[in-house]
C-alpha positions in Angstrom: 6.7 23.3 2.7 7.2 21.8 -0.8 5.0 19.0 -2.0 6.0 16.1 -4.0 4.1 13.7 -5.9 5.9 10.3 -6.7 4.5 8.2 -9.2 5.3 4.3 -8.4 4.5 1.2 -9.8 1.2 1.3 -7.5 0.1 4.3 -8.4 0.4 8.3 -7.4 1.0 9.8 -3.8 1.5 13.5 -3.1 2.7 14.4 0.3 4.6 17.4 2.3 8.6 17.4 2.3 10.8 19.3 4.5 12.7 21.8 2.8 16.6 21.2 2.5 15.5 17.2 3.1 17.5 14.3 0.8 14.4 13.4 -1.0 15.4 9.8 -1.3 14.3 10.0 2.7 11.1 11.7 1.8 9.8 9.3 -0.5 10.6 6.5 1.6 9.1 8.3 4.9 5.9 8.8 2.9 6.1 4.8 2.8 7.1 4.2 -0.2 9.9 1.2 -0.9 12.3 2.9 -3.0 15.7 1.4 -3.4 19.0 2.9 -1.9 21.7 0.0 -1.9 24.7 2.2 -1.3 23.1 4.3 1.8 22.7 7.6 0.1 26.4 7.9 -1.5 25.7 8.4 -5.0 27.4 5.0 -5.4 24.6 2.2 -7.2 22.2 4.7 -8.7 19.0 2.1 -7.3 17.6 5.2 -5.5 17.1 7.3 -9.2 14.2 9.0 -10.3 12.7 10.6 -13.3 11.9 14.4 -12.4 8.7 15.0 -14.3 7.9 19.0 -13.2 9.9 21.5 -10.5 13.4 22.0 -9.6 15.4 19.1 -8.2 18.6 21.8 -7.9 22.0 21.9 -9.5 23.6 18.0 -10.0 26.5 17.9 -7.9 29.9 16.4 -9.5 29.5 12.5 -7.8 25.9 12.7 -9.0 27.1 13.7 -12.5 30.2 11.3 -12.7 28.0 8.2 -11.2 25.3 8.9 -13.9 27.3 9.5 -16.8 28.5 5.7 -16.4 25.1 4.4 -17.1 23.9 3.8 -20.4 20.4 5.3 -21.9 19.4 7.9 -19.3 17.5 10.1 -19.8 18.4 13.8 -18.9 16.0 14.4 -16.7 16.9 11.3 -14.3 18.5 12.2 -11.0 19.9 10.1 -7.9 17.4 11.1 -5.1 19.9 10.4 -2.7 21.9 13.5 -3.9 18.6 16.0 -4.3 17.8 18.1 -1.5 14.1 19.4 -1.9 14.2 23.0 -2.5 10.8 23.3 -4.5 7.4 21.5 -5.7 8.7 18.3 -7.6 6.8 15.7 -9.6 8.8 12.5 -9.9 8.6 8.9 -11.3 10.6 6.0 -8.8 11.9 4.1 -11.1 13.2 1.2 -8.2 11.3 0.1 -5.7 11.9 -3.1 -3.4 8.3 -4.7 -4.7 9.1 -4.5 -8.3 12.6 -5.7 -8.1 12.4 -7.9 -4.6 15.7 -6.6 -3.7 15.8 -5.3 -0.1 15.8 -1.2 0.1 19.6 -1.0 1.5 20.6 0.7 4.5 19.0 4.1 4.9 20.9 7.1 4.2 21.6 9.9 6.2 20.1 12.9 6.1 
């Protein structure tokens, strides 16, 4: 089972994912408040993180056309909505509810 350890604005958490798993539904199981306005369709980019260490797995075309319309991104930043956990990952949430006091969004389906 792969392992992922998010760093938030509260600190680091590591904890087990299922494999094949959107990880935007990991992180937010593990009870952290990450932000998905759109539900999971690679629509607002609120749910992105920075992937620090592993393999988040090729970018699919909506992920790639949604991101290229932001501005400053680093390479490295994906929409967790669109990752499905293949291996170990180490990310940063870069959006969470507490830090923004926007509501999470409806939750995506897996």
């Amino acid at each position: 089972m792969p392992r992922i350890e998010a760093e938030t604005a509260t600190g680091s958490q590591a904890f087990d994912a299922e494999q094949g798993r959107k990880l935007v539904l990991t992180i937010e199981d593990a009870g952290i408040d990450i932000l998905h306005r759109c539900g999971g369709n690679a629509k607002c980019t609120t749910c992105r993180v920075e992937v620090l260490a592993g393999d988040p797995g090729e970018i699919g075309e909506a992920e790639k056309n949604r991101l290229a319309l932001e501005v400053d991104l680093a390479e490295n930043v994906r929409l967790s909505c669109q990752v499905r956990v293949i291996d170990d990952l180490k990310v940063r949430v870069l959006r969470q509810s507490s830090t923004t006091g926007l509501a999470p969004g409806n939750r995506p389906v897996d």
